[in-house]
C-alpha positions as CSV (number, residue, x, y, z in Angstrom):
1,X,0.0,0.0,0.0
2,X,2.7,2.2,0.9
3,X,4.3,2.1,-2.9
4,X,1.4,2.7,-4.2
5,X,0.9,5.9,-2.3
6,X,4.4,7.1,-2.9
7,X,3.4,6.5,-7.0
8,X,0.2,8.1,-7.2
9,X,1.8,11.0,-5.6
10,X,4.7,10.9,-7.7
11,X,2.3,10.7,-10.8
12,X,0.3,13.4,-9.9
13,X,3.2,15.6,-9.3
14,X,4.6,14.8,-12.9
15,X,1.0,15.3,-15.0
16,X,-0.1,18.2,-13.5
17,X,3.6,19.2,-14.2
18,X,3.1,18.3,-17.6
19,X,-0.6,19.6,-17.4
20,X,0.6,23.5,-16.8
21,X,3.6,23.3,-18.4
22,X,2.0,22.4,-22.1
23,X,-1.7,22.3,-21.4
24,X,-2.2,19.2,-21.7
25,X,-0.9,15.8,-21.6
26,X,-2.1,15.2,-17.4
27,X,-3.9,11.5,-19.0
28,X,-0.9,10.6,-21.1
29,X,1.5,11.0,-18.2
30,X,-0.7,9.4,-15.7
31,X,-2.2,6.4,-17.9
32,X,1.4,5.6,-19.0
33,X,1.3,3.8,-15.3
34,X,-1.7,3.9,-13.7
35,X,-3.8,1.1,-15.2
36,X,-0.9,-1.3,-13.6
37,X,-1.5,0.0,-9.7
38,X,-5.4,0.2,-9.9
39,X,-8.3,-2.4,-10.4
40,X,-9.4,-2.3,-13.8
41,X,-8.8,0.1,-16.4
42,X,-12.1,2.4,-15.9
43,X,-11.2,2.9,-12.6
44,X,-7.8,4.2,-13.8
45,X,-9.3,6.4,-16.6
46,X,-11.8,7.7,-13.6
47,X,-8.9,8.7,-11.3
48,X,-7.2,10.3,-14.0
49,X,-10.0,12.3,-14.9
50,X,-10.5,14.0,-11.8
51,X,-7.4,14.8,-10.9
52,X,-6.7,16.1,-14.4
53,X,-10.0,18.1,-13.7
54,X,-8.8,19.8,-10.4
55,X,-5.7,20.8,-12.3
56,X,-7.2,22.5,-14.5
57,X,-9.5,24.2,-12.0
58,X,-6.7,25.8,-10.4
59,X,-5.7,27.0,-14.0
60,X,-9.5,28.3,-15.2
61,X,-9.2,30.3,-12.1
62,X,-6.1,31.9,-12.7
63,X,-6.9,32.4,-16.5
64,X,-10.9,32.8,-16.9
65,X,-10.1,36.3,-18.7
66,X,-8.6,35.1,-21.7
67,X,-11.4,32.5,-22.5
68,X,-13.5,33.7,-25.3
69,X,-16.5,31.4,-25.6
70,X,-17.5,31.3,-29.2
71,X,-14.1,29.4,-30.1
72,X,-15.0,27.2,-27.3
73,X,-18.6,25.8,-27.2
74,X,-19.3,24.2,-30.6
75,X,-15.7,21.7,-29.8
76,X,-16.6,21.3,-26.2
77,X,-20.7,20.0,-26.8
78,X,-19.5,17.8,-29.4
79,X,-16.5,16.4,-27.0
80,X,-18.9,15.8,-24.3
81,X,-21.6,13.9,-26.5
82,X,-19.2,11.7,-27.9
83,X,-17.5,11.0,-25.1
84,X,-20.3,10.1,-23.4
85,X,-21.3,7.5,-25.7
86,X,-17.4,5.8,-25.9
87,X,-17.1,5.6,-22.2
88,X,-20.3,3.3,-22.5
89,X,-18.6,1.2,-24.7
90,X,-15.3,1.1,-23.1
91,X,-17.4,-1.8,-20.7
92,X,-16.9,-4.1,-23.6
93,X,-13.5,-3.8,-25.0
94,X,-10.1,-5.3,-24.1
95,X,-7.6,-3.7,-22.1
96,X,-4.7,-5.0,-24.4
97,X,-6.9,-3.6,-27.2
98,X,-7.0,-0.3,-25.5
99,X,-3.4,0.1,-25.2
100,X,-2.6,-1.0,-28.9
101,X,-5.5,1.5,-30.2
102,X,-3.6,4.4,-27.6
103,X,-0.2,3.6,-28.7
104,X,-0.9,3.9,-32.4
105,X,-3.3,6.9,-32.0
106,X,-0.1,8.8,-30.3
107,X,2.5,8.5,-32.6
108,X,0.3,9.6,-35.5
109,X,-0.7,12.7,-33.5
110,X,2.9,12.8,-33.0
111,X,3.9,12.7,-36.2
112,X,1.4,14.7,-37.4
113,X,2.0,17.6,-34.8
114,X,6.0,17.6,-35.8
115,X,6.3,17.5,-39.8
116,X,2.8,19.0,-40.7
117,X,1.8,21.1,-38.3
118,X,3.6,24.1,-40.2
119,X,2.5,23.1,-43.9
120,X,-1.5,22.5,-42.9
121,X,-3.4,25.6,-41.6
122,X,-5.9,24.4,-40.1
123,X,-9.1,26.8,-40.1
124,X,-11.6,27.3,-37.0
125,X,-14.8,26.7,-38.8
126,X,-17.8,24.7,-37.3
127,X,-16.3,21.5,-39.1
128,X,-13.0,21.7,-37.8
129,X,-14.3,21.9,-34.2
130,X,-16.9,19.4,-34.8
131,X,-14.1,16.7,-36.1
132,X,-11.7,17.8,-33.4
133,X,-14.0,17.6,-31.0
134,X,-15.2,14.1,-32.1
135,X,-11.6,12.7,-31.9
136,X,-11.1,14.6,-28.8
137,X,-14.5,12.7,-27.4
138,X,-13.0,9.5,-28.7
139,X,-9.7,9.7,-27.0
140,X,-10.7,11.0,-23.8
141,X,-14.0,8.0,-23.0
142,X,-11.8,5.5,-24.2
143,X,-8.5,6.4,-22.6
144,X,-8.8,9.0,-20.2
145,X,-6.8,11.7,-22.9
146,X,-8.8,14.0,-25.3
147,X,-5.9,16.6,-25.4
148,X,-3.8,15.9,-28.6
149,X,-7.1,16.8,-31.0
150,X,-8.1,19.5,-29.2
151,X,-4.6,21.1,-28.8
152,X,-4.6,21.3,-32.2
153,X,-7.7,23.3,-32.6
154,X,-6.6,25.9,-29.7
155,X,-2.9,26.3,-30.8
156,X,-4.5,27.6,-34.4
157,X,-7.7,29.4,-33.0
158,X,-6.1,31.5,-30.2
159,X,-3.7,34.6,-30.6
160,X,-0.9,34.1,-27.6
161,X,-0.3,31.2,-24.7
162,X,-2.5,32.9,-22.7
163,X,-5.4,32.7,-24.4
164,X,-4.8,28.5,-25.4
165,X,-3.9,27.8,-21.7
166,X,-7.2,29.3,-20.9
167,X,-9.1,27.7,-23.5
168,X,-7.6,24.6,-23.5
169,X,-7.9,24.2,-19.3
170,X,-12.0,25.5,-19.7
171,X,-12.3,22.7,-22.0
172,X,-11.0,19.8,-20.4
173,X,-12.7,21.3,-17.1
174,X,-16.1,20.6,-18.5
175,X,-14.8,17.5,-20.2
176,X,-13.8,15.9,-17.1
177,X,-16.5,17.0,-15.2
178,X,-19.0,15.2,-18.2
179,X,-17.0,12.0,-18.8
180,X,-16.7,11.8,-14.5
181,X,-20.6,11.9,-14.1
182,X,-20.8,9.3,-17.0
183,X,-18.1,6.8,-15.6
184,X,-20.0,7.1,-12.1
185,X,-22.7,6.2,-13.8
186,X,-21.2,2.5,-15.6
187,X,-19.8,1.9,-11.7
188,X,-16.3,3.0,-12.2
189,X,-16.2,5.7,-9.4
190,X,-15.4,3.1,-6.8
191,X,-14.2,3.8,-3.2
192,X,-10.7,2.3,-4.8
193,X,-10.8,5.6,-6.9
194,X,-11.9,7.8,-4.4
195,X,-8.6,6.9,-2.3
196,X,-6.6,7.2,-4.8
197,X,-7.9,11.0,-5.6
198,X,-7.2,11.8,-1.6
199,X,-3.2,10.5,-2.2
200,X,-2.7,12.0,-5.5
201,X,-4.5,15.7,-4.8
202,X,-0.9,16.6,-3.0
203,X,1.0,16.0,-5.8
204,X,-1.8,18.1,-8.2
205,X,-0.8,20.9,-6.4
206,X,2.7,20.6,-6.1
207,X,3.2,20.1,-10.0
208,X,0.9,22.9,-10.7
209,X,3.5,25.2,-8.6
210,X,6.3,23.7,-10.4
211,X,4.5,24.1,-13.9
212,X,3.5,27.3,-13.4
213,X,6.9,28.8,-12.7
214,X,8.3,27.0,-16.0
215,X,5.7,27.9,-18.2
216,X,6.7,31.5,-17.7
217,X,10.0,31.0,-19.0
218,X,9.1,28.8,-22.1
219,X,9.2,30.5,-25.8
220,X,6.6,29.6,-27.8
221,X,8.4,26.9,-30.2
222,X,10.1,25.2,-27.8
223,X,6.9,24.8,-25.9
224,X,5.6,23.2,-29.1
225,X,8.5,21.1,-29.8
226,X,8.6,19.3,-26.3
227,X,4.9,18.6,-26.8
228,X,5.5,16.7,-30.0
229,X,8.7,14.6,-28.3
230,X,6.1,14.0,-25.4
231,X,3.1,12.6,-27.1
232,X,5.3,10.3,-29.4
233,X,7.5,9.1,-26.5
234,X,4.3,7.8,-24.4
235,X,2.7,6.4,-27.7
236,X,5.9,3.7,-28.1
237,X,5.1,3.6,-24.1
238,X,1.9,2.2,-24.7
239,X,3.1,-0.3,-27.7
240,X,5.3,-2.2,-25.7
241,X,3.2,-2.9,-23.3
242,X,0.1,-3.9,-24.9
């Protein structure tokens, strides 16, 4: 028991690290170990969630001045319904399955977000947000992750870090809050879970601090850059050991 204190504190401290630093990435740090200390994978994604949502709490409340609404409803309803509807079926699949679908999906983003992501402007209309938002809803019911999709959309749609750190925290706020009411509901908010939440809030706010002070000093690109390396890195994670 002790152990798995000391990692779900350590966890915490590095995803909501990662969380302020970049704006995302608090599920792909966490989910890179956490399926392996708790009872089942829904439970994992649960835990996940709401710690990821009490990081970004801390930021919403910091930032809610730069969040401009109209770039952020018509991505977030369409997030939350489809979310909804994978976390349902996320009671059926395989957890090897899971982690094969994960790995894959991460180094295309990967990919994608390192050798495209200058040549392909991509435009904030209403279908842009709708398909980001669908493959954000996809990625976070399944595996406890919608950022990649939705980073995408904010890093074109909003004029300074500010602004995205803003609108991408508002976002997975609500997000979480959705998918945590619909994972309640399928019996995956056990006590297990809420244990877990009371050891890993520490580390939430500890990472934040540390985040907080190194986002400050990050330029833009490099910011970018480390993303990329990050999201590729924890997609090989997840191939080897499916």
């Amino acid at each position: 028991m002790d152990n798995i204190v000391i990692e779900l504190f350590l966890l915490s401290i590095g995803a909501s690290f990662v969380q302020r630093t970049t704006g995302f990435g608090f599920g792909i740090f966490i989910m890179t170990m956490l399926p392996s200390i708790m009872p089942s994978f829904g439970e994992a994604t649960t835990l996940s969630g709401i710690l990821a949502m009490t990081t970004s709490l801390i930021i919403v409340i910091q930032k809610y001045k730069y969040i401009t609404w109209r770039r952020l409803l018509p991505i977030l309803f369409t997030f939350i319904i489809i979310s909804i509807g994978a976390i349902f079926v996320l009671k059926r699949m395989e957890y090897h399955i899971l982690n094969i679908l994960l790995g894959i999906t991460l180094i295309i983003v990967s990919i994608y977000f390192a050798f495209f992501s200058k040549r392909i402007k991509v435009k904030t209309t209403l279908p842009v947000q709708v398909t980001a938002g669908t493959l954000s809803g996809l990625m976070g019911g399944f595996f406890g992750m919608q950022g990649p999709p939705a980073v995408l959309y904010f890093v074109s749609s909003e004029p300074d870090k500010e602004h995205y750190l803003a609108m991408t925290q508002t976002y997975f706020l609500a997000g979480n809050l959705m998918m945590t009411l619909a994972r309640a509901y399928n019996g995956f908010f056990t006590t297990t879970v809420s244990i877990g939440y009371v050891y890993g809030i520490a580390g939430v706010f500890i990472g934040n601090l540390i985040g907080a002070w190194v986002f400050r000093h990050l330029s833009g690109s490099l910011l970018k850059y480390i993303i990329y390396a990050y999201i590729g890195i924890s997609g090989l994670t997840f191939l080897l050991e499916a």
